[in-house]
C-alpha positions in Angstrom: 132.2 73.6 28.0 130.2 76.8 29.1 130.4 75.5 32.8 134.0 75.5 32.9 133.8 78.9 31.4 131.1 79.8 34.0 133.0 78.4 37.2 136.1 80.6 36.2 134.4 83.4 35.3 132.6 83.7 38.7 136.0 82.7 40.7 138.2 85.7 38.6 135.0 87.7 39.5 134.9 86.9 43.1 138.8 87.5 43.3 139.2 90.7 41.4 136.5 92.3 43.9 138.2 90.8 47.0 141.6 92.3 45.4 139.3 95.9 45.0 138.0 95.8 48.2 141.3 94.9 50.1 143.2 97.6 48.5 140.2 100.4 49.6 140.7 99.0 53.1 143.8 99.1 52.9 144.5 103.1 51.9 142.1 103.5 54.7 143.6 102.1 57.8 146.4 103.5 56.1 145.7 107.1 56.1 143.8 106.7 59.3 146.7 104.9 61.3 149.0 107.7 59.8 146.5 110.6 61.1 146.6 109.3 64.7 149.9 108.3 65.2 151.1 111.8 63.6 148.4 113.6 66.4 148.5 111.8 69.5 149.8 114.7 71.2 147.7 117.2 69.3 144.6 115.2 70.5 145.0 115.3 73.7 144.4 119.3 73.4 142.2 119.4 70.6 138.4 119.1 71.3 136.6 115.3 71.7 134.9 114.8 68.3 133.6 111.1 66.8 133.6 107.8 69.0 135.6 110.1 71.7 132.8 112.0 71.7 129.9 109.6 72.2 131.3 106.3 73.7 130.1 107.4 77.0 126.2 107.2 75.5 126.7 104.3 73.7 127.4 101.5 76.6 125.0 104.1 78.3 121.9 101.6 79.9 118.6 103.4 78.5 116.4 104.4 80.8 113.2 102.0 80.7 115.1 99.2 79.5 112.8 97.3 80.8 109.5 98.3 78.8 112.0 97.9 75.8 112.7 94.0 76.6 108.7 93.2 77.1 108.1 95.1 73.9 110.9 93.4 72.1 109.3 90.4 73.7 106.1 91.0 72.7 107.0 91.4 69.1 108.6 87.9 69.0 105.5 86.4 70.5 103.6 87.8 67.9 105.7 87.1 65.1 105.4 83.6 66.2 101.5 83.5 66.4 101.5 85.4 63.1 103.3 82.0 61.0 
């Protein structure tokens, strides 16, 4: 008897957050899909701010790339000697 009572207890859990978390999501895109549709020609003027702003650094290669692969290497050799 308590299982039964467990195994719907944890599924009305799991759906009642999935129903929460959907309808956050959901006011987000919402508001944010709003927001750029109403100022697509405003933000073409208007100053680069947020992922406009940085996504030239970001697929950026960093400089000594190499000494960060044989360090991230190194780590992972280590790791492994460690177990």
């Amino acid at each position: 008897m308590y299982y039964r009572f467990s195994i719907v207890n944890s599924c009305v859990t799991v759906l009642l957050l999935t129903g929460f978390l959907a309808t956050i999501l959901m006011r987000v895109l919402k508001n944010d899909f709003l927001k750029y549709t109403r100022d697509d020609d405003a933000a073409e003027e208007a100053e680069e701010t947020g992922w406009k702003y940085i996504h030239g650094d970001v697929f950026r290669f960093p400089r000594h790339g190499e000494l960060i692969y044989f360090y991230m290497l190194f780590r992972s050799y280590l790791y492994g000697q460690c177990d």
